[in-house]
N, C-alpha and C positions, 0 to 999 in steps of 0.2 A: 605235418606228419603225412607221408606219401605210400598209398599201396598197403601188402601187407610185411609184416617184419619177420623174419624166419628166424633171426634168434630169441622174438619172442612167438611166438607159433611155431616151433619145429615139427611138429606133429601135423596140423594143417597144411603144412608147406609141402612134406614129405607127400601125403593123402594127395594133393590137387597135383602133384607130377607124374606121381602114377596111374592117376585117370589120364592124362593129357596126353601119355605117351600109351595106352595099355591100346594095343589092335581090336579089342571085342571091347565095345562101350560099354558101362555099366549102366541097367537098365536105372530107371529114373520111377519111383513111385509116388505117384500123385492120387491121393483116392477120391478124386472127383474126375480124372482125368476122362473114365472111361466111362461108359455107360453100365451098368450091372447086368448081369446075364438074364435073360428074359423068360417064362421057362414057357413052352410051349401051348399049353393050356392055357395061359394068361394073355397071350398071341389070339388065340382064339376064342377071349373072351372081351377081347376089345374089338370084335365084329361091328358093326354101324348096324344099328336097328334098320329092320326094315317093315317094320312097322309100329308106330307111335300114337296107343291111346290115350286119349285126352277126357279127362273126369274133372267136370266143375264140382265142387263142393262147398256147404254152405252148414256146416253143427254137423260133421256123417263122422265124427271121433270114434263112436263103436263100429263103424262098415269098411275100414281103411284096410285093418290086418286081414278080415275074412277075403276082402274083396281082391286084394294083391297076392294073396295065398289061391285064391281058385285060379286066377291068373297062370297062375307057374305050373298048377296042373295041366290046363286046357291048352296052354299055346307050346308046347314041347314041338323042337324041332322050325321051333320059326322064331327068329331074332328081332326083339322086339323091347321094348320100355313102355313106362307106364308114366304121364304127365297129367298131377294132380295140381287145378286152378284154383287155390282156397279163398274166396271172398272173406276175407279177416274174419272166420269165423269164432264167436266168441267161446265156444269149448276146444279150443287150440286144438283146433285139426290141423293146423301147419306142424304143430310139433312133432306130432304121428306122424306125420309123412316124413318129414328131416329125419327123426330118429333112424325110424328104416331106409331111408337111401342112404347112413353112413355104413350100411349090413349090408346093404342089395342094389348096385352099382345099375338095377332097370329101373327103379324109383326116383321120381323126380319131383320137385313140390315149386310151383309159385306162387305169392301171396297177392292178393287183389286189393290193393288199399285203394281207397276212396275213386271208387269204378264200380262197383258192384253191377252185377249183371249178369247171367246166364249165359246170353250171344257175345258177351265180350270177352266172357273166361275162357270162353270154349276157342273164339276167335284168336286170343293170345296165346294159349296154348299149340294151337296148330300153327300159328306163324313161329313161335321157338321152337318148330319139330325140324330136323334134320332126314326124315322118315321120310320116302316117296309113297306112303300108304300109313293115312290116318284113320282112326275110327275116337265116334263120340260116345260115351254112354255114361249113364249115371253113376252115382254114389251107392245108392240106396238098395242096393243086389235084386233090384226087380226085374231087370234087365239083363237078359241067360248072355253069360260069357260064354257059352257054350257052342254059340252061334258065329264065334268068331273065327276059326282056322276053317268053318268053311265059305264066310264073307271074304277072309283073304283070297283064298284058292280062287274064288269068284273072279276078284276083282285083279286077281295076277296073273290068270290063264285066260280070259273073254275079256269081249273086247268094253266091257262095263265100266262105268266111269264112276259107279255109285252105286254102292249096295243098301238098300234099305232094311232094314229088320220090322216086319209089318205086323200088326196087333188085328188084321183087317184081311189077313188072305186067307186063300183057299186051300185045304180045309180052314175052317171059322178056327181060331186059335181063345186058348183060353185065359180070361184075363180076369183073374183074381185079386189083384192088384187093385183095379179100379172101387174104387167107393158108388153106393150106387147113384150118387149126386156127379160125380167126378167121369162116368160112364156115357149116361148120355150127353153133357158137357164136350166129352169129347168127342162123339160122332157130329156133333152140330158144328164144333169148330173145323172137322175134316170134312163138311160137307162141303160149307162156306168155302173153304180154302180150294178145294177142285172145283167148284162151280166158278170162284172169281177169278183164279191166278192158273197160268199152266203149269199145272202141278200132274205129271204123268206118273201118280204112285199111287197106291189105295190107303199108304198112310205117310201124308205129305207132314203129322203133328209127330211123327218118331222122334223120338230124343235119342236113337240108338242106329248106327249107320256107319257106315265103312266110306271113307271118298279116297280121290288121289287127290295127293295135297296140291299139284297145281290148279283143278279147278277151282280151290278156295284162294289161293294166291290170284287168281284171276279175278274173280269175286269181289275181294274183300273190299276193295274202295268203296265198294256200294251197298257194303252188308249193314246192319241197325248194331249199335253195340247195346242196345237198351232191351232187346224184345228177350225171348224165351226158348222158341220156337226156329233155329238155326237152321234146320234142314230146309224148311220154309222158305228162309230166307236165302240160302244158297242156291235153292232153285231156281226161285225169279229173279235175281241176282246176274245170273250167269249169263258173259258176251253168247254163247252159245249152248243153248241146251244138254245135257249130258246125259249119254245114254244110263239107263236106269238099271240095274236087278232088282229080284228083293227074295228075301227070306223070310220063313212062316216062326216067329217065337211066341211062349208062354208070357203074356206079363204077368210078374211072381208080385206075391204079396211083399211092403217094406218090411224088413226084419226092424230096425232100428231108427230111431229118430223120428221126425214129423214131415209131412211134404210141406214144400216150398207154395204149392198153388195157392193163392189167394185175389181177391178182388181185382188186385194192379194189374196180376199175371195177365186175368182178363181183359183189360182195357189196354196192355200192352201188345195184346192179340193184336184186338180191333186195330192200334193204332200202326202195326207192320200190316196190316191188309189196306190199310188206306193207302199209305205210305206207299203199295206196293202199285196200286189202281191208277196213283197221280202221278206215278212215275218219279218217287221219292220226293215230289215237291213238297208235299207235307210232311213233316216227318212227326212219329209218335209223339215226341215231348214236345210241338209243337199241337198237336192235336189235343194233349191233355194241358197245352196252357190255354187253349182256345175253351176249354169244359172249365177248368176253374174261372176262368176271364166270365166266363157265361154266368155262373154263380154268384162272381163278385158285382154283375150286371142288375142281378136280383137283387142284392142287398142294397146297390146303390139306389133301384129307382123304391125299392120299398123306408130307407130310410128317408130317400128324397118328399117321397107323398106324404110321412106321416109329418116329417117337419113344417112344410107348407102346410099339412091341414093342420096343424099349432102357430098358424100364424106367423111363423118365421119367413122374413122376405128369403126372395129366392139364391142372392148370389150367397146368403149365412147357409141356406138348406143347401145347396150344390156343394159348398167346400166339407161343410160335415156328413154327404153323403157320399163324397170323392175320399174322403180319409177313411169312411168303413167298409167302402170296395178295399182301398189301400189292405187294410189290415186283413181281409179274409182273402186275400190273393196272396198274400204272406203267406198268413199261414198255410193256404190249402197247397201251395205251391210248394213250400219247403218238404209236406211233407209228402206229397204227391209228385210232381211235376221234377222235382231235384232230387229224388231223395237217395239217389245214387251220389250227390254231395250234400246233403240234409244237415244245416247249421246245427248245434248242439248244444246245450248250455247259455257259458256267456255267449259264444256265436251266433245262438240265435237271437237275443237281445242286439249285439250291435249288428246282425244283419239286419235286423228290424229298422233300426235306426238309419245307415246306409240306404237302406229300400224303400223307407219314409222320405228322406233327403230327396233323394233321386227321384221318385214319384212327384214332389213338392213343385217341379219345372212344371210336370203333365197335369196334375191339380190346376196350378196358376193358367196354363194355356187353355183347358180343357174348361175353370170356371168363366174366363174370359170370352170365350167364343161362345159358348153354350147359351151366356148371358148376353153378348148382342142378338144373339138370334133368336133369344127369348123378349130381348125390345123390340123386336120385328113380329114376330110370329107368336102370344106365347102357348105353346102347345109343350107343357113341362116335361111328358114322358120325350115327344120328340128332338127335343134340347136338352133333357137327362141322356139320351143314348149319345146323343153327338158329342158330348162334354167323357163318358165313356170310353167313347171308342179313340179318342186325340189319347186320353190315359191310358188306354191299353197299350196303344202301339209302344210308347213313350215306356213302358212298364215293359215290356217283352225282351226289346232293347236291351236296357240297365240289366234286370234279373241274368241274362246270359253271359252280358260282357261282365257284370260286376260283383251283382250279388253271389249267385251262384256260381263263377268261372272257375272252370276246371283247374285243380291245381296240381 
């Protein structure tokens, strides 16, 4: 059967002659053909930010609406989005955030799984900005939005690289906010930090600051994704110094939820100012495996003595004072040292197990050595540390590549 048949189509047949010969073609409607009329407003609402705040968030489920609504007051007249870094928090602050940017096309939400971290949320966030002008600030509205179209203006018109928001200038600003434990905590940490590191600000511990996003693009290979204290780190960080401003604000009291500061916070301090001295050769978690290692150093020579003074010959006291280092470097490590990947459940059990295994090589080498050099010499604390330190390194190894490896 060839073609089409016009004595059964005569109606078709008739229609395709008359297109074929008609001088004015008949238009064709396709309704995807075109694109849909655009209306003008909407033109002008797809503007490219030009400036892109970044708010790590960690439980701030009641600060999300307040804080995106003062937002839209203060910054009028300057195009701009708001990019929220939620650390999986477990009172679904990602969900606040989704809901609202399917209403408000400036709101933006990424989730932080198994990363946790302050410097890294924030650092993630500024690398997904498209924005040639970023600012960091908290969740917790302590921190005056109010300060911000004139950080911009700052850092748009002079030739400033970096605006700070300072809790520390002149006049003395009022800081309500601090607890009075939390107060001088932090003049000792902003002391520390200008005496050790070239830090040209009077408050180098801000968590609230304007930059131009390629200074942190420049940066970032060298930034800590573990510490707390970002601006810190972007200063001594940087190929080249940046010139500084800074602005005088209130720290406001938290309306809502709990601060983040705790014990780690500190010792994550410490361990970005070593970090920063050695010229990142040490780096934090590397500093706090060296404080647990030191701990489990304790346990080892204090089980090691007490077994020898029970009579236990030395190579039976070395293996079971190698296995309860073993276990408190586990533990202090998982929940210390990793706890940005901190095993859980079953996962802690067979990371135990795995951690055990792997440690079992640095036991066996560590008892082996310790113990010729205890037929030589025997001086048990001195052959206890060298039987350690073969375990430690052996242990430091495993834990990064295995135990704990980033997934």
């Amino acid at each position: 059967m060839s073609g089409f048949n016009d004595d059964m189509c005569p109606a078709l047949s008739e229609q395709w002659s008359r297109r074929m010969n008609s001088s004015q073609p008949e238009t064709m409607h396709a309704p995807f053909s075109q694109d849909p009329p655009v209306r003008k407003d909407a033109q002008e609402d797809a503007s490219p930010p030009a400036l892109s705040i970044i708010i790590p968030t960690f439980n701030e489920v009641d600060n999300i609406r307040p804080l995106v609504g003062r937002l839209h007051e203060t910054l009028v007249g300057i195009e701009w989005e708001v990019i929220f870094v939620d650390d999986d928090s477990a009172d679904h602050t990602i969900d606040i955030i989704r809901r609202m940017s399917l209403q408000d096309r400036r709101v933006r939400g990424i989730r932080h799984v198994n990363r946790r971290g302050l410097a890294g949320a924030c650092l993630e966030g500024i690398l997904s900005s498209s924005a040639p002008i970023v600012a960091v600030m908290d969740a917790d509205l302590q921190h005056d939005e109010t300060c911000l179209p004139k950080m911009f203006r700052m850092i748009s018109t002079t030739s400033a690289d970096l605006v700070v928001a300072t809790r520390y200038g002149e006049p003395p600003q009022h800081v309500d906010g601090f607890t009075r434990l939390r107060q001088p905590g932090s003049i000792l940490a902003t002391g520390i930090a200008q005496r050790l590191l070239p830090t040209p600000t009077s408050d180098p511990m801000s968590g609230f600051f304007m930059v131009k996003r390629g200074i942190v693009e420049a940066a970032a290979p060298r930034l800590s994704l573990h510490g707390f204290k970002i601006l810190l780190d972007i200063l001594t960080s940087s190929p080249s110094p940046p010139t500084i401003a800074e602005v005088n604000y209130d720290f406001r009291p938290r309306l809502h939820g709990e601060s983040k500061l705790d014990a780690m916070i500190v010792m994550e301090y410490l361990g970005l100012i070593v970090a920063k001295l050695t010229g990142d050769l040490i780096t934090p978690r590397f500093l706090m495996f060296c404080i647990v290692g030191s701990i489990g150093l304790a346990v080892h020579l204090a089980v090691l003595r007490l077994l020898l003074l029970d009579d236990l010959s030395f190579p039976v006291a070395q293996t079971f004072a190698m296995m309860s280092a073993v276990l408190s470097n586990y533990t202090l490590n998982n929940a210390l040292t990793y706890r940005d990947r901190r095993r859980r459940g079953w996962r802690y059990l067979t990371g135990l197990a795995v951690f055990s295994l792997l440690c079992s090589f640095g036991v066996f080498a560590g008892v082996g050595l310790s113990t010729l050099i205890y037929d030589q010499e025997p001086y048990w604390w001195l052959d206890g540390i060298g039987g350690a330190v073969i375990g430690a390194v052996w242990n430091y190894v495993t834990s990064s590549a295995i135990t704990w490896r980033a997934r």
